[in-house]
Residue, then its C-alpha position, 0 to 999 in steps of 0.5 A: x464505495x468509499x477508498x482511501x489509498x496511503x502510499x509511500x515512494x522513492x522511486x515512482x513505482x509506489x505512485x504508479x501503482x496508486x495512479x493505477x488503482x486511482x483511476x480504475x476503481x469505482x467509487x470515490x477515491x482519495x489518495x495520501x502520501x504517508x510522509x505529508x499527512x497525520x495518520x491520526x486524521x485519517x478519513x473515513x471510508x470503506x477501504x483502505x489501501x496501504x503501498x509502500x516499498x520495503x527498506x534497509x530489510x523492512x517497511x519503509x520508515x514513514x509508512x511504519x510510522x503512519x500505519x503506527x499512527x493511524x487511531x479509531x480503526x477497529x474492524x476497518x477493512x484493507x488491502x497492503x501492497x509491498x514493493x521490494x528489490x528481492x524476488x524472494x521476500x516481501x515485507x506484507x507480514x510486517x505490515x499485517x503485523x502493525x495493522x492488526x494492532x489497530x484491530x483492522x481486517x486484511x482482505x487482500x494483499x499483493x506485493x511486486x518485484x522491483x526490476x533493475x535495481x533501486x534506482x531512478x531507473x527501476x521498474x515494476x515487474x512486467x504484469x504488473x496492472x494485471x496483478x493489480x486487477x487481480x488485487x482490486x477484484x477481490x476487494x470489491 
């Protein structure tokens, strides 16, 4: 199987996260920083993978723009990933929002909670491969 993950991060903790499906899942794997690649060239595969953290109470800017960007995706399967400073929301509606429009399937979508602030010092919620297992398993 084919994966292509797009990812976007301030701190590090959307990089774990990708270091942590790279490595994992079977198949051939390619990984894209939202803010360094052109959405319109995107490369084929058999999943997508979208991580970003939320910002100023919404996606972040250049993941918005990349998901907005993205061309000729119509029936493409995918997964999202949010990261988040707020235990009680996450930001993966906004980003099945922008994702429908391109006619793209969600099947699957997990978000996690930033611990000790949004800083340098921030970590991901204890768990946290454990909730990514989860993730990938209902994507294969």
């Amino acid at each position: 199987m084919k994966y292509v993950i797009v990812y976007w991060t301030r701190f590090g903790n959307n990089k774990r996260i990708v270091d942590y499906l790279a490595k994992t899942l079977q198949g051939d794997v390619q990984v894209i920083k939202a803010d360094e690649a052109d959405p319109s060239k995107i490369p084929e595969a058999d999943f997508y993978i979208f991580s970003s953290a939320a910002e100023k109470f919404t996606v972040q800017k250049d993941m918005r723009q990349y998901m907005k960007g993205l061309e000729n995706m119509d029936q493409k399967k995918y997964g999202i990933i949010n990261t988040h400073g707020s235990p009680k929301k996450n930001w993966l509606g906004k980003m099945e929002k922008i994702l429908a429009k391109k006619n793209m399937v969600k099947v699957a979508e997990t978000d996690f909670a930033i611990v000790g602030g949004m800083n340098e010092q921030s970590r991901l919620e204890d768990g946290w491969e454990m909730k990514l297992d989860t993730f990938m398993a209902s994507i294969k």
